[in-house]
C-alpha positions as CSV (number, residue, x, y, z in Angstrom):
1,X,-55.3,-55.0,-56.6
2,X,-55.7,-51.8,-58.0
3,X,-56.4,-48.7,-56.3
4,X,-60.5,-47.5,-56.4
5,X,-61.6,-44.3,-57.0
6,X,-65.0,-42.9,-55.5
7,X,-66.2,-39.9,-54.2
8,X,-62.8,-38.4,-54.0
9,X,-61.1,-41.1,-52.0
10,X,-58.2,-43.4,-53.1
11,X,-58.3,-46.9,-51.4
12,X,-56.2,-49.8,-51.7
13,X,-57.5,-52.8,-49.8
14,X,-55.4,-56.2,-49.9
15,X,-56.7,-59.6,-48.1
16,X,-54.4,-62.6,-47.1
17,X,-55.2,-65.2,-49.9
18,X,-52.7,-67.9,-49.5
19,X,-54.4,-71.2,-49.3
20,X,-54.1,-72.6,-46.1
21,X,-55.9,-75.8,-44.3
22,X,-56.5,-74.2,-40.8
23,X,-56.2,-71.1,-39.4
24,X,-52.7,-69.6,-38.8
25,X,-51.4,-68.6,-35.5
26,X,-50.4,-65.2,-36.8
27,X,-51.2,-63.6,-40.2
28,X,-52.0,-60.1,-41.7
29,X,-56.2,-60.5,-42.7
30,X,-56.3,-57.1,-44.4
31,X,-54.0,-54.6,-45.3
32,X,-55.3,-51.2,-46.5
33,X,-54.5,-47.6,-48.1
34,X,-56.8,-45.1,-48.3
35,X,-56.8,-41.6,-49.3
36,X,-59.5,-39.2,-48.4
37,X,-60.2,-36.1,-49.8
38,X,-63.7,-35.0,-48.2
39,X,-65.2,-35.3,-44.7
40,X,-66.6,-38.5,-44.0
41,X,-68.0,-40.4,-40.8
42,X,-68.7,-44.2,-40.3
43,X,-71.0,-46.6,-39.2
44,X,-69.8,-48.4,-35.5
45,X,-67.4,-50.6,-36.5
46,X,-66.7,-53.6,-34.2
47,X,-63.7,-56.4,-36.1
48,X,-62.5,-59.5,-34.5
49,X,-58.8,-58.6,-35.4
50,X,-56.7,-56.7,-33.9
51,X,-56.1,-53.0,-35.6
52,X,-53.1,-51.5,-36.1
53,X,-54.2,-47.7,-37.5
54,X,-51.3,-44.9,-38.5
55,X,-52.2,-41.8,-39.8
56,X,-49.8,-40.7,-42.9
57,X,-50.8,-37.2,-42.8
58,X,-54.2,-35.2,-41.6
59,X,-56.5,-36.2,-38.4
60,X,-59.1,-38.4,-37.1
61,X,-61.8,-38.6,-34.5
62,X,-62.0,-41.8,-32.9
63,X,-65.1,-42.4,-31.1
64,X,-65.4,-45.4,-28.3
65,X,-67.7,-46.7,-26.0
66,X,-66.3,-44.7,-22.7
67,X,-63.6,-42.5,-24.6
68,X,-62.6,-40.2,-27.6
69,X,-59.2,-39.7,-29.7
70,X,-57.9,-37.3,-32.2
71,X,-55.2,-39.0,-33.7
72,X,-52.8,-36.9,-35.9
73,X,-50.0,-37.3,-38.3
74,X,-47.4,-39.9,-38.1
75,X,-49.2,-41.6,-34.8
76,X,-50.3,-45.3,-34.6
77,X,-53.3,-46.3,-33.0
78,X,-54.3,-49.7,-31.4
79,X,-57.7,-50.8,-31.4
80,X,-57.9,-54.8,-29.6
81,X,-60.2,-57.2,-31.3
82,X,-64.1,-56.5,-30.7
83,X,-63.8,-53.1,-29.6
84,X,-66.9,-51.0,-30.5
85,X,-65.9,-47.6,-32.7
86,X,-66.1,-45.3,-35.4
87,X,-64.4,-42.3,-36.9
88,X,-65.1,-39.0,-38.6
89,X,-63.1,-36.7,-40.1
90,X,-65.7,-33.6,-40.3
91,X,-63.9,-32.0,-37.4
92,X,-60.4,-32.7,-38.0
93,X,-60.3,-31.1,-41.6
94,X,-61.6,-33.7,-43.9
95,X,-58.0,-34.9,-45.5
96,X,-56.4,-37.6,-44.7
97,X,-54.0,-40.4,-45.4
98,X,-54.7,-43.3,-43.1
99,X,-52.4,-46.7,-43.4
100,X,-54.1,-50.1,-41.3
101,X,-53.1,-53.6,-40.7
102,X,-55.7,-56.0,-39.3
103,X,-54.1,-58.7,-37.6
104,X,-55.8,-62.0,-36.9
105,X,-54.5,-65.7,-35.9
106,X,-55.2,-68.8,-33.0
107,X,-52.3,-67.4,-30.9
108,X,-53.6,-63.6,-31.1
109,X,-55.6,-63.3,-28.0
110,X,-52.5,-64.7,-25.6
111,X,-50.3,-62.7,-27.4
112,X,-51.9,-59.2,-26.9
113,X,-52.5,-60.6,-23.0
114,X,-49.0,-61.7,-22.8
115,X,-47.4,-58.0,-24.6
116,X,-50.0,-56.3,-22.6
117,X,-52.0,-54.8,-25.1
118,X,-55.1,-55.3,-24.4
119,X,-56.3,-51.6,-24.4
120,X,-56.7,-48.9,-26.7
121,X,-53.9,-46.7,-26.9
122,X,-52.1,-44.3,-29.1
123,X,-48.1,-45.8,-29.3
124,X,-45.2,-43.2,-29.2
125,X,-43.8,-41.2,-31.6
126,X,-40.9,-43.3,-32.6
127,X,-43.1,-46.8,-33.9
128,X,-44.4,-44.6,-37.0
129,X,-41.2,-46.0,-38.8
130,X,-41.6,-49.2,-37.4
131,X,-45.5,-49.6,-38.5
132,X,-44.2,-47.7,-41.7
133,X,-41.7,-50.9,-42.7
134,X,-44.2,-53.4,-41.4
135,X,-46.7,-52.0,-43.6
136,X,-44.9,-51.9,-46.7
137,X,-43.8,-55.4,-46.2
138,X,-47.0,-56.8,-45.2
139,X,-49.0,-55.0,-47.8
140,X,-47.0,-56.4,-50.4
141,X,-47.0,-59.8,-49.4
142,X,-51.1,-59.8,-49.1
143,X,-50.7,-59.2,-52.8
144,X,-47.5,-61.0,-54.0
145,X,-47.4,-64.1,-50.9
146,X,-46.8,-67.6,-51.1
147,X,-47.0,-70.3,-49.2
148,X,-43.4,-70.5,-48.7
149,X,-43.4,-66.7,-47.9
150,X,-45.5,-67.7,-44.3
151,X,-43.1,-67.8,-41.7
152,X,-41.6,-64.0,-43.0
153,X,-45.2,-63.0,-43.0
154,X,-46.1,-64.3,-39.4
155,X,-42.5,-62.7,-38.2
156,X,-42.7,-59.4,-39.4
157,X,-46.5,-59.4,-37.8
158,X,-45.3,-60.6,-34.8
159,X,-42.2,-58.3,-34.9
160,X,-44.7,-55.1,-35.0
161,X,-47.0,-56.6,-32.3
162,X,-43.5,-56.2,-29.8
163,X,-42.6,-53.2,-30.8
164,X,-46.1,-51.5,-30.2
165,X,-45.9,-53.1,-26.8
166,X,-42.1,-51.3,-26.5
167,X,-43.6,-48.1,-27.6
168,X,-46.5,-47.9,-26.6
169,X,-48.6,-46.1,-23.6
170,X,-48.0,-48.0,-20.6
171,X,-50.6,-46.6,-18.3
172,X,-53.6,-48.3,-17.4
173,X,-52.3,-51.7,-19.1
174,X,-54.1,-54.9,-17.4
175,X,-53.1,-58.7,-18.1
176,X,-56.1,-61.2,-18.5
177,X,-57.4,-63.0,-15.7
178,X,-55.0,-66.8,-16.5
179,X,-58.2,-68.6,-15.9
180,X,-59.7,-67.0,-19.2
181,X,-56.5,-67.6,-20.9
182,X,-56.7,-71.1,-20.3
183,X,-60.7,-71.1,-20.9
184,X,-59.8,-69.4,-24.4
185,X,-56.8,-71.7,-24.8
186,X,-59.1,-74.9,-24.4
187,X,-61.4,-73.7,-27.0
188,X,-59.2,-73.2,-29.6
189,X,-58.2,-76.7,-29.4
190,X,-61.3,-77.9,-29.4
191,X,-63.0,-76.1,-32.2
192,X,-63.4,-79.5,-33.9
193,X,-65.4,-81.0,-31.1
194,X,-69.0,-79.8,-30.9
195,X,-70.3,-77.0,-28.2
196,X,-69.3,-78.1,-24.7
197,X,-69.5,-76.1,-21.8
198,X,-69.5,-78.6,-19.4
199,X,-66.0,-79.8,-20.4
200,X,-65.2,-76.2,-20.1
201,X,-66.1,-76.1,-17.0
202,X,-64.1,-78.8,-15.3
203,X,-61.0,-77.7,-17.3
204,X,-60.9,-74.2,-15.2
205,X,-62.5,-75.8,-12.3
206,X,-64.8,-73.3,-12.1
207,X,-68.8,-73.8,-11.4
208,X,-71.3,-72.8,-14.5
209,X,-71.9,-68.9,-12.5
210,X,-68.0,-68.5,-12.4
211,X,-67.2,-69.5,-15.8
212,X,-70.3,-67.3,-17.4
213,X,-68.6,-64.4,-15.5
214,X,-65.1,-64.8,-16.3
215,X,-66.6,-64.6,-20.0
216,X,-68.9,-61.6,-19.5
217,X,-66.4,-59.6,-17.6
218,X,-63.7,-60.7,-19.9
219,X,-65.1,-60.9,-23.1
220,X,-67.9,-58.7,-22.9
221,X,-69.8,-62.3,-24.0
222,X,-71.0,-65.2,-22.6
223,X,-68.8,-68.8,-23.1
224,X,-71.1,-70.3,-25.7
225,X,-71.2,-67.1,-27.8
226,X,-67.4,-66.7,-27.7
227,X,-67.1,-70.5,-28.6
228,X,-69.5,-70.4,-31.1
229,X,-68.0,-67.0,-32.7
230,X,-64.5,-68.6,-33.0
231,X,-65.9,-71.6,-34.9
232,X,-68.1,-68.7,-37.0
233,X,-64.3,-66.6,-37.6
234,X,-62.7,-70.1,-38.0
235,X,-64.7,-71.1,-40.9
236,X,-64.7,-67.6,-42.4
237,X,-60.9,-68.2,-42.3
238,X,-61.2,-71.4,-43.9
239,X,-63.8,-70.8,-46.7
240,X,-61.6,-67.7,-47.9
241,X,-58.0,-69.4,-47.9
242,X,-58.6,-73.3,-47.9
243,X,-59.5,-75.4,-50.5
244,X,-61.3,-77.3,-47.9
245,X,-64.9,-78.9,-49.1
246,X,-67.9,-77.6,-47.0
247,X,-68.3,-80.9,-45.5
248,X,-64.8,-80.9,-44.5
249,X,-64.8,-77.4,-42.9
250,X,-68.1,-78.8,-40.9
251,X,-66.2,-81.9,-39.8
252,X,-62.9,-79.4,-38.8
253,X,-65.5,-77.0,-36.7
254,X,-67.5,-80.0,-34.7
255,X,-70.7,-80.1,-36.5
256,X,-72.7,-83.4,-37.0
257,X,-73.2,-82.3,-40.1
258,X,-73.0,-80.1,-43.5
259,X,-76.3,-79.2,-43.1
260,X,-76.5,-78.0,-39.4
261,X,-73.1,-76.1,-40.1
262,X,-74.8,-74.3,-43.7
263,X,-77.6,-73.4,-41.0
264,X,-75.8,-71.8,-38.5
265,X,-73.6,-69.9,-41.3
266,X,-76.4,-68.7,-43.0
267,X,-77.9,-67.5,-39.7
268,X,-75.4,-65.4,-39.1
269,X,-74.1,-64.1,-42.7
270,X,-77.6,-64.3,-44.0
271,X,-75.9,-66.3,-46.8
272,X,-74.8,-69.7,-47.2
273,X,-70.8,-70.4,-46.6
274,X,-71.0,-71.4,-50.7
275,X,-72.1,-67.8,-51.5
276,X,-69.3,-66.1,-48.8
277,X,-66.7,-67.9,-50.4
278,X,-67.3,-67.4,-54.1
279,X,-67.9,-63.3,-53.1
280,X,-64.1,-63.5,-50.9
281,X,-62.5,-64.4,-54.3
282,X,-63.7,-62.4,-56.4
């Protein structure tokens, strides 16, 4: 893909697009360059990968919910899936050179639990070469990857996600509470079974008031709306690198049927999954 030109701003923005049939446990989403030469400030953001952010040269304000960072030159920021944010660059100088990996996959949310990173944090100064090589290889391999190229590509993400747990800020760092592991576990293998919170609910042994708070408190969600947003990332997933029909993909995510499943997709896109797939490839 070759690099856009707009207003002053150089950006290079590569999506994983080998074919796949199901989501994969760990994969690069996006990979992206971009070079800024005038101030600029964003929309809140909120992605349901996790972001990996290093500044190449220049600053950024970061801008969350209950907290604020400047991140400078040669630093790497971590921002956990879901996490309300935005950035501007009007008070750091305007200029910069930002490098970010979004990193998505089944496995994801056990991993960040399990390397304790689960927070936002800025990682110490000795990852920039280690996000640096990571990048390079990843960003190439969003253009140039096969399918033979997968288990490479899921290493060298899963290689990065150590090392920012090595370097990174240790303070404040929580694990997940297990039970939500296991509740989040569950769901994941039953995506191809339709809504059920009941079953849910017996699996953690918890009543229908315990399980809604372990969601809320955990998630920031309640346990339908997390189930039915992983069948809603699941089949973004699967309409972008599967060759999968739209009957198929309903079947895979527990609908009754193609239509209830173009319904709900529609609902939330406000476009059918046809449309969302024919706009990922181009």
């Amino acid at each position: 893909m070759l690099p856009s030109m707009k207003n002053m701003e150089q950006v290079d923005a590569r999506f994983f697009r080998i074919s796949m049939k199901k989501e994969l446990p760990l994969y690069p989403f996006c990979s992206e360059k971009s070079v800024r030469y005038e101030p600029r400030k964003t929309s809140w953001l909120q992605h349901p990968f996790l972001l990996i952010c290093g500044l190449r040269a220049g600053s950024l304000h970061y801008v969350f919910r209950k907290e604020e960072i400047v991140l400078h030159a040669r630093k790497v920021l971590l921002i956990p899936p879901r996490t309300p944010y935005y950035f501007e660059s009007f008070t750091t100088g305007g200029i910069y050179e930002k490098q970010v990996l979004e990193i998505g996959g089944t496995i994801l949310p056990e991993l960040l639990n399990s390397l304790e990173l689960t927070r936002i944090e800025i990682c110490k100064d000795d990852l920039w070469r280690d996000f640096s090589e990571a990048f390079d290889f990843l960003h190439s391999a969003n253009r140039e990857g096969e399918t033979a190229d997968i288990p490479e590509i899921a290493a060298a993400s899963l290689r990065l996600l150590h090392q920012c747990s090595m370097k990174g800020s240790r303070q404040n760092r929580s694990k997940t509470d297990p039970l939500l592991t296991a509740a989040c576990r569950w769901i994941e293998e039953n995506l191809d079974k339709p809504i059920n919170l009941e079953m849910l609910r017996k699996k953690v042994n918890l009543s229908r008031a315990s399980l809604g708070r372990l969601f809320r408190d955990g998630r920031g969600m309640s346990p339908r709306h997390y189930w039915d947003l992983r069948r809603n990332e699941t089949a973004e997933f699967l309409l972008l690198h599967s060759d999968l029909s739209m009957k198929e993909i309903a079947f895979h995510l527990g609908y009754s049927s193609q239509f209830h499943f173009s319904r709900d997709f529609s609902g939330r896109h406000t476009m059918p999954p046809s449309q969302f797939r024919r706009r990922g490839l181009v």
